[in-house]
C-alpha positions as CSV (number, residue, x, y, z in Angstrom):
1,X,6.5,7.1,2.9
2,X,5.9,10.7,1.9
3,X,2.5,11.9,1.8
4,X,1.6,14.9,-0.1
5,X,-1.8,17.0,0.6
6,X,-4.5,14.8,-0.7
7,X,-7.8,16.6,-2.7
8,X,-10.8,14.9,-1.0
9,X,-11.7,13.7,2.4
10,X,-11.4,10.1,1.1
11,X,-7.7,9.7,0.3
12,X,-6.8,11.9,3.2
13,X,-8.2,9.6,5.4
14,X,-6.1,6.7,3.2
15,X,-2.8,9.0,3.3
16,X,-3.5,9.0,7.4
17,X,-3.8,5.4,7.5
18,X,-0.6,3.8,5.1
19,X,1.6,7.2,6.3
20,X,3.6,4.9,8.5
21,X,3.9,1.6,6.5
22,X,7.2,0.8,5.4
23,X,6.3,-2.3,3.3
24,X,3.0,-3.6,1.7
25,X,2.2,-6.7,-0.3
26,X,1.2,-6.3,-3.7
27,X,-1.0,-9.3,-5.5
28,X,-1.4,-10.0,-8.9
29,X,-3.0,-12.2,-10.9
30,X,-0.7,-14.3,-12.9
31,X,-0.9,-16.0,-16.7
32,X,-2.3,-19.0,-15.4
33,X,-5.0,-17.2,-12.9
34,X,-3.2,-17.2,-9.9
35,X,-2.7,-14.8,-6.9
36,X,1.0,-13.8,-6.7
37,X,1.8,-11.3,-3.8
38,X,5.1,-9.7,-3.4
39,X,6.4,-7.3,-0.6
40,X,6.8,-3.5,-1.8
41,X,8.0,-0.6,0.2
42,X,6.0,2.4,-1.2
43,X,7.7,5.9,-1.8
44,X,5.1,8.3,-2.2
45,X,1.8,9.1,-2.0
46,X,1.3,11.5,-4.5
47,X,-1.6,14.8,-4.7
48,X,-3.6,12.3,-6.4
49,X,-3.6,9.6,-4.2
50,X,-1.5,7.2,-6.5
51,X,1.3,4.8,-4.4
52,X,4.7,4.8,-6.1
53,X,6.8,2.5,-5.8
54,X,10.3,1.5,-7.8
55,X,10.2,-1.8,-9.7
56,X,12.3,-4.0,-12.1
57,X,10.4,-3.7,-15.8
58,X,11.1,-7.0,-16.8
59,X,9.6,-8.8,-13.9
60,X,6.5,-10.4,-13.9
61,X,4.4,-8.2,-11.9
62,X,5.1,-5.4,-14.3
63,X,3.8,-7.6,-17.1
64,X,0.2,-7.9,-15.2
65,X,-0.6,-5.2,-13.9
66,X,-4.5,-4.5,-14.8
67,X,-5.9,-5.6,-11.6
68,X,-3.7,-5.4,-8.4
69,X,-4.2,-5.3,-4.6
70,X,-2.1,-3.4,-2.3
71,X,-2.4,-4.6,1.8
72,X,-0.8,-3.4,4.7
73,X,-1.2,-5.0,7.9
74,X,-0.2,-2.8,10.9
75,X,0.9,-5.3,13.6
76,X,1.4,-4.5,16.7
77,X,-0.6,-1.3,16.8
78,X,-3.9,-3.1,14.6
79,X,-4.1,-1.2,11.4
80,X,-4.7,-3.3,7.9
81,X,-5.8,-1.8,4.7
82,X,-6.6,-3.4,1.4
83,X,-7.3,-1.0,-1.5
84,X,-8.0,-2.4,-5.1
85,X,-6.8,-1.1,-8.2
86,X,-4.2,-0.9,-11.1
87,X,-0.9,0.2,-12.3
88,X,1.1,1.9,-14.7
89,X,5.0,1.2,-15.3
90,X,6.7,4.9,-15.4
91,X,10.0,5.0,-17.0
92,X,10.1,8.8,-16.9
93,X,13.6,9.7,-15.7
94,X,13.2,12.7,-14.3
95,X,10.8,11.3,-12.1
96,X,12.9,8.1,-11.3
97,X,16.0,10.7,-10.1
98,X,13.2,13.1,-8.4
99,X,11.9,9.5,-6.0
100,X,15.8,7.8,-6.0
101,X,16.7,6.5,-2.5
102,X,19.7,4.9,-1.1
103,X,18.0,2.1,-0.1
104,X,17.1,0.8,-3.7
105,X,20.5,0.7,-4.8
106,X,20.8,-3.1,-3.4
107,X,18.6,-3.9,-6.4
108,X,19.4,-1.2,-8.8
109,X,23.3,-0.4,-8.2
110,X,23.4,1.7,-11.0
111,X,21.3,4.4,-9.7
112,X,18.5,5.9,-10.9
113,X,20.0,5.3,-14.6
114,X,20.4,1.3,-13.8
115,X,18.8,-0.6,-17.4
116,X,15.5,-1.9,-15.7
117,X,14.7,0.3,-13.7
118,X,10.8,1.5,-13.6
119,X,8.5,3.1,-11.2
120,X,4.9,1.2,-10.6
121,X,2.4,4.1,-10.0
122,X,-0.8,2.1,-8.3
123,X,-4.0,4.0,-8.8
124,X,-6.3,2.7,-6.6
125,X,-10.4,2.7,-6.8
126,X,-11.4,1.2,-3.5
127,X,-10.2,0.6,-0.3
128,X,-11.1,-1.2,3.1
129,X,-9.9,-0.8,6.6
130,X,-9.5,-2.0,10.0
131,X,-8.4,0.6,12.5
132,X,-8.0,-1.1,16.0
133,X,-7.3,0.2,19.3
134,X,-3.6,1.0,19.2
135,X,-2.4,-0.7,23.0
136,X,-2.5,-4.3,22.6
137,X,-4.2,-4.4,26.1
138,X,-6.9,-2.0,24.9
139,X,-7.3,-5.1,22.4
140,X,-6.7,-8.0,24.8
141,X,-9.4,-6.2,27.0
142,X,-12.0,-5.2,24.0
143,X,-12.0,-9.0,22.6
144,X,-12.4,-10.4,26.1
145,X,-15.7,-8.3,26.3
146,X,-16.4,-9.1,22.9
147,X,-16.7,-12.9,23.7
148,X,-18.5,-12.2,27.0
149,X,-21.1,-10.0,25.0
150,X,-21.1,-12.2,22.0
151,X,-20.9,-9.5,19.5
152,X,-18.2,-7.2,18.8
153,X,-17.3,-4.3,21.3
154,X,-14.7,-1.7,21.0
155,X,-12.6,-3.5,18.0
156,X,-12.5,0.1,16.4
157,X,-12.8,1.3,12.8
158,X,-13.8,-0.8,10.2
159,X,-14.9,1.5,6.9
160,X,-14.9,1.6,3.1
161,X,-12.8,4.3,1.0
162,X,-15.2,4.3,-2.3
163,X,-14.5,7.6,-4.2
164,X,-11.0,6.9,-4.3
């Protein structure tokens, strides 16, 4: 995912964190009330800290898209972020063309000019992470200690992203 400059401390630290995520998981809450979650490979990250991604307009997550949730869980190296937010369904084609990648065309084989095409920009207002130790035995070693001690030791970053 491409990650342009960010404006405030905040979303830098967010751009730092997703920079290397390929997919996500996006939830939504359906008609009915439930939590629907569908994988997503963002695009961008743009100056303003919006997530782009490409999306069909007709599907049902572009019908609900008031309150979302965008995760990304970093196995192996123990990175998961949840931010909360919205979106907006883009059909600007200029922008479409500007974001197009071959690897979309499996679901849009027309191109950037395919009939459904749309791009989901997800604003987000919050967000929450867990930054652990990157070497799994750094991890093996800080939750054997953790149990020992009883409390948590070495687990590494757990912080809020408010001012999003």
């Amino acid at each position: 995912m491409k990650i342009h400059p960010q404006t405030t401390e905040e979303l830098t630290k967010l751009g730092e964190l997703i920079e290397d995520f390929r997919i996500s998981m996006l939830t939504f809450i359906d008609d009915k009330g439930a939590l629907i979650s569908q994988p997503m490979g963002p695009i961008e990250m743009d100056s303003d800290g919006n997530i782009w991604f490409f999306t069909d307009s007709t599907s049902e997550k572009a019908q609900h898209l008031d309150e979302l949730n965008l995760a990304f869980s970093g196995e192996p190296d123990g990175t998961y972020i949840s931010l909360s937010g919205y979106g907006e369904l883009v059909t600007d084609q200029a922008r479409k063309e500007e974001l197009w990648s071959p690897f979309v065309k499996p679901w849009f084989p027309d191109g950037p000019d395919s009939p459904n095409l749309a791009l989901l920009k997800f604003v987000p207002h919050t967000a929450e992470y867990w930054d652990a130790p990157h070497s799994s035995v750094v991890r093996l070693f800080a939750m054997a200690a953790s149990i020992v001690a009883a409390r948590p030791i070495g687990l590494g970053d757990h912080g809020h992203l408010n001012h999003l």
